[in-house]
C-alpha positions in Angstrom: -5.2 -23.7 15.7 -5.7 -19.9 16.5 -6.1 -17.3 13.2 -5.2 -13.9 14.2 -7.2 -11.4 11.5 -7.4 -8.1 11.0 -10.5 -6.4 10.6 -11.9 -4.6 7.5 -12.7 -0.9 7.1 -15.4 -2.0 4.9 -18.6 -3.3 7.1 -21.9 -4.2 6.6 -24.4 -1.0 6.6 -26.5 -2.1 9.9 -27.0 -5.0 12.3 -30.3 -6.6 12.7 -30.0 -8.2 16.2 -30.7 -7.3 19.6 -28.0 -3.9 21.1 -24.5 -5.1 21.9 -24.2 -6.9 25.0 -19.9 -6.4 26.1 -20.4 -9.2 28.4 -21.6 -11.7 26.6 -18.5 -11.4 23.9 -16.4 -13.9 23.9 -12.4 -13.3 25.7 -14.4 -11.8 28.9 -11.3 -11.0 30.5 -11.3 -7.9 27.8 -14.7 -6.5 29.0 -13.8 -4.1 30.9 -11.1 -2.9 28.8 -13.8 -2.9 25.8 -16.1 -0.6 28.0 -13.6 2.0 28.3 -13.3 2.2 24.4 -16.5 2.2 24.1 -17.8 5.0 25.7 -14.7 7.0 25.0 -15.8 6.8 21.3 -19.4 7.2 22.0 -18.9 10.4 24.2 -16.5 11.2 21.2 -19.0 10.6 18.4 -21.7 12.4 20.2 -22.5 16.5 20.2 -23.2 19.0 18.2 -21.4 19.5 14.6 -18.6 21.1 15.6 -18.3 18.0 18.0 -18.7 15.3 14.8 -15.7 17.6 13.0 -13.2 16.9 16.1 -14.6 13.2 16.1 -13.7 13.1 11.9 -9.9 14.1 12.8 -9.2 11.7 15.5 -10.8 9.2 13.5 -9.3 10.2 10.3 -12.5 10.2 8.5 -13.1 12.2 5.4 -16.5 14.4 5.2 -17.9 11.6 3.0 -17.4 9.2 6.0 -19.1 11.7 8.3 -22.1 9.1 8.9 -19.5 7.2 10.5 -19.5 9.1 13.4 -23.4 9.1 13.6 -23.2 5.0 14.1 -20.5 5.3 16.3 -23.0 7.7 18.4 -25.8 5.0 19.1 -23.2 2.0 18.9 -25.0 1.1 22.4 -28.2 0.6 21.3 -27.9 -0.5 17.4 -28.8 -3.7 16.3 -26.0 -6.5 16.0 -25.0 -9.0 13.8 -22.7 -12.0 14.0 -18.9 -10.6 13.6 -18.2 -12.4 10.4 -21.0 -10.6 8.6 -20.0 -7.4 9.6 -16.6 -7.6 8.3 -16.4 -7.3 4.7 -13.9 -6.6 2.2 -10.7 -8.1 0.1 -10.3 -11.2 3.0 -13.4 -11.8 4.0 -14.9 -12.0 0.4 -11.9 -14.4 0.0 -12.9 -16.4 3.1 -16.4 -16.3 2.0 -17.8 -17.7 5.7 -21.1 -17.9 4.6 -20.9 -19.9 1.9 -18.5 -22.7 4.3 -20.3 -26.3 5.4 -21.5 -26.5 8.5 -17.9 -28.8 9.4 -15.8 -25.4 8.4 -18.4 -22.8 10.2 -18.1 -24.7 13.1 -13.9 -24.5 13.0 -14.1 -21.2 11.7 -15.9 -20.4 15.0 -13.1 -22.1 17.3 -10.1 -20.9 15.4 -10.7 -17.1 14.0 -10.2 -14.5 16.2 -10.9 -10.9 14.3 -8.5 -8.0 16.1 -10.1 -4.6 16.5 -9.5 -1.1 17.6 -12.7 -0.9 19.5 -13.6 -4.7 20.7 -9.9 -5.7 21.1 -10.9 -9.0 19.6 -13.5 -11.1 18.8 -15.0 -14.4 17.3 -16.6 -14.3 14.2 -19.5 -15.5 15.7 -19.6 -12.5 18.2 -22.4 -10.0 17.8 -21.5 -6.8 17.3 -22.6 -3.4 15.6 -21.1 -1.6 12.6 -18.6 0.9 13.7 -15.2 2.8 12.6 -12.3 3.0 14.9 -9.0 2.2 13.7 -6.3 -0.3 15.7 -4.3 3.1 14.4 -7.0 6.0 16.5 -5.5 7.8 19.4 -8.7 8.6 21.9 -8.4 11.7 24.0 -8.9 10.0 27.1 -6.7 6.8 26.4 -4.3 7.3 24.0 -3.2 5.7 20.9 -5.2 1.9 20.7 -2.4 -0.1 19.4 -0.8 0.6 23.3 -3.7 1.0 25.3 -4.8 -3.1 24.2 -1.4 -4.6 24.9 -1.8 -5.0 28.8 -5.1 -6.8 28.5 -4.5 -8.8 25.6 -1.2 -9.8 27.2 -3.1 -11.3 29.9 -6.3 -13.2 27.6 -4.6 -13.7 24.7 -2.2 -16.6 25.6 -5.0 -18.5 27.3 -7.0 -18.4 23.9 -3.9 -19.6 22.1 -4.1 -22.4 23.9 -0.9 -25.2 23.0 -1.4 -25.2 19.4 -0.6 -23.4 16.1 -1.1 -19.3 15.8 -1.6 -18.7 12.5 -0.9 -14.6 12.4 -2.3 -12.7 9.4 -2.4 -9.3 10.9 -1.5 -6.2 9.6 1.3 -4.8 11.1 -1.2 -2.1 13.4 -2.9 -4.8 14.7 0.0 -6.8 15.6 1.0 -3.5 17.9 -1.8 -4.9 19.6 -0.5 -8.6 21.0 3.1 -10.1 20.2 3.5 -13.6 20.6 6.3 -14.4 23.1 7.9 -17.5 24.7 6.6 -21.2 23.8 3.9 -18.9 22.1 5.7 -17.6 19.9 7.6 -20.4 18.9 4.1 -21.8 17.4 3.7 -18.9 16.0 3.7 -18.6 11.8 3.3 -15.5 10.0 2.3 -14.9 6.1 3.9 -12.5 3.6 2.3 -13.2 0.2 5.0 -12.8 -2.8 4.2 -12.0 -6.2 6.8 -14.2 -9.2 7.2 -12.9 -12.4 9.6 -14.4 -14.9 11.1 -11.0 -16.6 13.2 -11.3 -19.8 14.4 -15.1 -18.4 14.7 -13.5 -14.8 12.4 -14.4 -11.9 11.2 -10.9 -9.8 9.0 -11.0 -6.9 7.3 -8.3 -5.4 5.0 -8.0 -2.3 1.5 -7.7 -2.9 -0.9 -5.7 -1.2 -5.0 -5.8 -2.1 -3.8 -9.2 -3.8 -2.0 -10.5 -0.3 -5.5 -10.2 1.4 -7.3 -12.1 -1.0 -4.6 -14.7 -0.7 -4.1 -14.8 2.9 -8.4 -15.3 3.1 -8.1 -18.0 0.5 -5.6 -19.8 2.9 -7.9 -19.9 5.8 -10.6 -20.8 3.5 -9.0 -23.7 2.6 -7.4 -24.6 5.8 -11.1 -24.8 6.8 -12.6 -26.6 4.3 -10.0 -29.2 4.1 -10.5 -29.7 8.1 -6.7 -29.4 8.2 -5.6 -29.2 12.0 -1.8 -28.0 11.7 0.0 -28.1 15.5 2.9 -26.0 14.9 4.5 -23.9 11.7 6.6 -27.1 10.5 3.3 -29.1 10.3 1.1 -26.0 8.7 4.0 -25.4 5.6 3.2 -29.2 4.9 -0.3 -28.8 5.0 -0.5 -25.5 2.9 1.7 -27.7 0.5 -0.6 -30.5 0.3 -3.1 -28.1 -0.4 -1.4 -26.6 -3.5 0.2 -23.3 -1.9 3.9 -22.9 -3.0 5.5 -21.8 0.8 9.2 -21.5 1.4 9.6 -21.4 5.0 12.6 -22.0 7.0 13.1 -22.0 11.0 13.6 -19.0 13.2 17.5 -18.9 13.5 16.9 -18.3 17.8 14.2 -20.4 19.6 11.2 -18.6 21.2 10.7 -16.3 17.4 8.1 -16.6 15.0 8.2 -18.9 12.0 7.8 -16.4 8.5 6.3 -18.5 5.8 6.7 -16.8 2.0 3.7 -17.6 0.0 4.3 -17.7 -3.6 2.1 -16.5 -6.5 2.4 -16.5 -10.1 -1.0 -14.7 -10.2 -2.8 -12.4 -8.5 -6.5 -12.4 -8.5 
């Protein structure tokens, strides 16, 4: 099983590790690609003030982010920590990695692969430093990110997937990134999270948003803890059920699509 995630604009304050190494991350064949990111955006993030104000407005930073841009300047030679204690935020709090056995860190380490507008992609066991840069940023030099990562990820990212499940929980700018196609795609499940209310005797749902991360990190969690090893969609709706999700799922109406599994809440927390 392969979980696609999307990053967090929330991440830790500083690494404590030895600088990033690009070719020691894991998917290698995205190294090169990663270099050229990276020193777009440190060349960006780098100057004199006027310089950090240009680098605010590509990176749609606010003046209370500027220190952003002042970590993205020494992103070569700041200290690094594991990926899935620089991410933070709504999922990840959910997922709560640190607090899994060693069983689920171990799976969690074969099976989560965190997207990213500067790395491409990565383990949660890659080290990396903390940095901004959207999946959503359009660098001078190589245009908008979403684009510039689909040719190398179309060439790793199948590869990684290997023949199993892809369990997709990307936001919809980091899916820009890599579409599933083919026999891929076919094994391919995504995750909306619905909210059910019962309304003067009438059931409403409504999509969630901050509550649809939280849910969506609970599900991995789970899948993780329980050692649950889905192969495709069909097998992954049973296994969510077992596990006391309510999913309605039904099969793509034309072979080689994504399965789109509904996730039902009657609370959001």
């Amino acid at each position: 099983m392969l979980v696609l995630l999307p990053p967090s604009e929330g991440k830790a304050s500083a690494g404590r590790g030895a600088p990033l190494r690009t070719e020691s991350l894991s998917l290698p064949g995205l190294t090169a690609a990663r270099e050229a990111v990276l020193g777009e955006l440190v060349e960006l993030c780098s100057g004199d003030p006027d310089q950090n104000l240009k680098a605010r407005e590509v990176l749609g930073l606010s003046e209370g982010l500027r220190g952003e841009v002042a970590k993205n300047a020494v992103l070569r030679t700041a200290g690094t920590r594991p990926a899935g204690e620089i991410y933070t935020g709504v999922l990840y709090d959910a997922l709560g990695l640190a607090s899994l056995d060693t069983a689920a860190k171990r799976r969690a380490a074969r099976s989560l692969l965190v997207f990213s507008g500067l790395w491409g992609a990565v383990r949660v066991t890659d080290r990396i430093p903390p940095y901004r840069c959207s999946m959503g940023v359009k660098l001078p030099g190589l245009g908008a990110l979403g684009a510039y990562w689909r040719t190398p990820m179309a060439s790793v990212l199948p590869e990684a997937a290997g023949d199993g499940l892809v369990l997709d929980l990307r936001s919809a700018a980091y899916a820009a990134a890599w579409k599933p196609k083919g026999e891929v795609a076919a094994r391919t499940a995504t995750v909306r999270v619905l909210h059910s209310q019962v309304v003067d005797g009438v059931e409403k749902r409504s999509v969630v948003s901050h509550f649809n991360k939280a849910t969506k990190g609970r599900i991995v969690r789970r899948l993780l803890t329980d050692g649950a090893g889905p192969k495709d969609p069909a097998e992954l709706v049973e296994a969510l059920r077992d596990l006391g999700f309510m999913v309605e799922a039904e099969p793509p109406a034309k072979a080689g699509k994504a399965w789109a599994l509904d996730v039902v809440v009657t609370e959001v927390h």
